[in-house]
Every structure is written in structure tokens, then in C-alpha cells.
N, C-alpha and C positions, 0 to 999 in steps of 0.2 A: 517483555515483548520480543518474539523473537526475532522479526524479521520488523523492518524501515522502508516506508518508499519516502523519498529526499526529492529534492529539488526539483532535477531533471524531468520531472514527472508535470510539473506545472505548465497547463495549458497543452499537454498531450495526450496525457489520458486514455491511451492506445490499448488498453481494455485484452491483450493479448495475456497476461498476468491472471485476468480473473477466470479466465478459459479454462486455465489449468489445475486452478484453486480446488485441491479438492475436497474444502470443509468452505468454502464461501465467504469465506474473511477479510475480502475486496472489496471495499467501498467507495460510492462516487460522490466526492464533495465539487463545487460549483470549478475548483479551479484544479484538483488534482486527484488522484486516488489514494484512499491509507488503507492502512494492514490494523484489524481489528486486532490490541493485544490480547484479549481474552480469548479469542478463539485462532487464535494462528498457532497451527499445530508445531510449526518448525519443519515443514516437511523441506522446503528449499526450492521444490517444484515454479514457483512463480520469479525466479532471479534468474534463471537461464533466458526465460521468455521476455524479460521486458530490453526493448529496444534502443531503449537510451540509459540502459546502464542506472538506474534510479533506485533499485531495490539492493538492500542490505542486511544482513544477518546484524543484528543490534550493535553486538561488539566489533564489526568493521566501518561501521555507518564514518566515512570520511568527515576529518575533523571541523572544515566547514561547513558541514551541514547535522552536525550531531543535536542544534535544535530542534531538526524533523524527530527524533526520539521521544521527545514532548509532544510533538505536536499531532504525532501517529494518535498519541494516547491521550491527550485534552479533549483533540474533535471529537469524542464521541461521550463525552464527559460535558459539552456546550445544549444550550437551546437546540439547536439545527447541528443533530448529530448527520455527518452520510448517509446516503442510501445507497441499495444494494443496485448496481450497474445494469445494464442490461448484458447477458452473454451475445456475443457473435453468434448470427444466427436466428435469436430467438423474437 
């Protein structure tokens, strides 16, 4: 998985991230947003744009929230995988 969205992201969900995405691999679950591993190209494009600092290249994911690493890649593995957000806009 290349990229993480962690903690910071809970109950923000500032949708600026998926704007950018440019293969769609931003999901909205009920309380944050993840990064599909299977299709997250590694571009990097969506970690300049998110606002509170919540997205991470896998191998920097800070050591308190290296759960989100699991947890990017479980939700979509559960009953009630994400759905795809709405863009700005649309």
C-alpha cells in the first residue's frame, strides 16, 4: 500500500485529496477517508493537498498511527467496504 491516510483525518474528511487522485483510489467511509491499496498508483499527488497533514507514503506512516496501515487495507476487505466520495463540484 503505498500511501496511508491516519488519524488526523477522522471526522474531517476534507475531500481536497480526492480532487487530485488521479486513478480514484479515495474512499469515504462513515467517519474518515482511506487509500484503496490495490489501486493507489504511488503518485504522491494527494499528501501535498490534505490539510491536516493525515496522508503518508506507507513507510513514513508515524509510529502512533501505523495501525491505520491495517486499517487502509481491512476496510475494504469488511461487509461495508467505502464508497467512492463525491468530488468538489460535482
Amino acid at each position: 500500500m503505498p500511501y496511508v491516510i491516519a488519524e488526523p483525518c477522522i471526522n474531517v474528511k476534507d475531500r481536497s485529496c480526492v480532487d487530485v487522485c488521479p486513478v480514484d483510489c479515495i474512499y469515504e467511509g462513515p467517519d474518515m477517508l482511506y487509500i484503496h491499496p490495490d489501486e493507489c498508483i504511488d503518485c504522491g499527488a494527494c499528501e501535498p493537498e490534505c490539510p491536516v497533514t493525515a496522508i503518508f507514503p506507507e513507510e513514513d506512516v508515524p509510529p502512533q498511527w501505523k495501525d491505520y496501515i491495517a486499517k487502509n487495507r481491512d476496510v475494504f476487505q469488511s461487509e461495508t467496504p467505502p464508497g467512492k466520495p463525491q468530488r468538489k463540484g460535482a
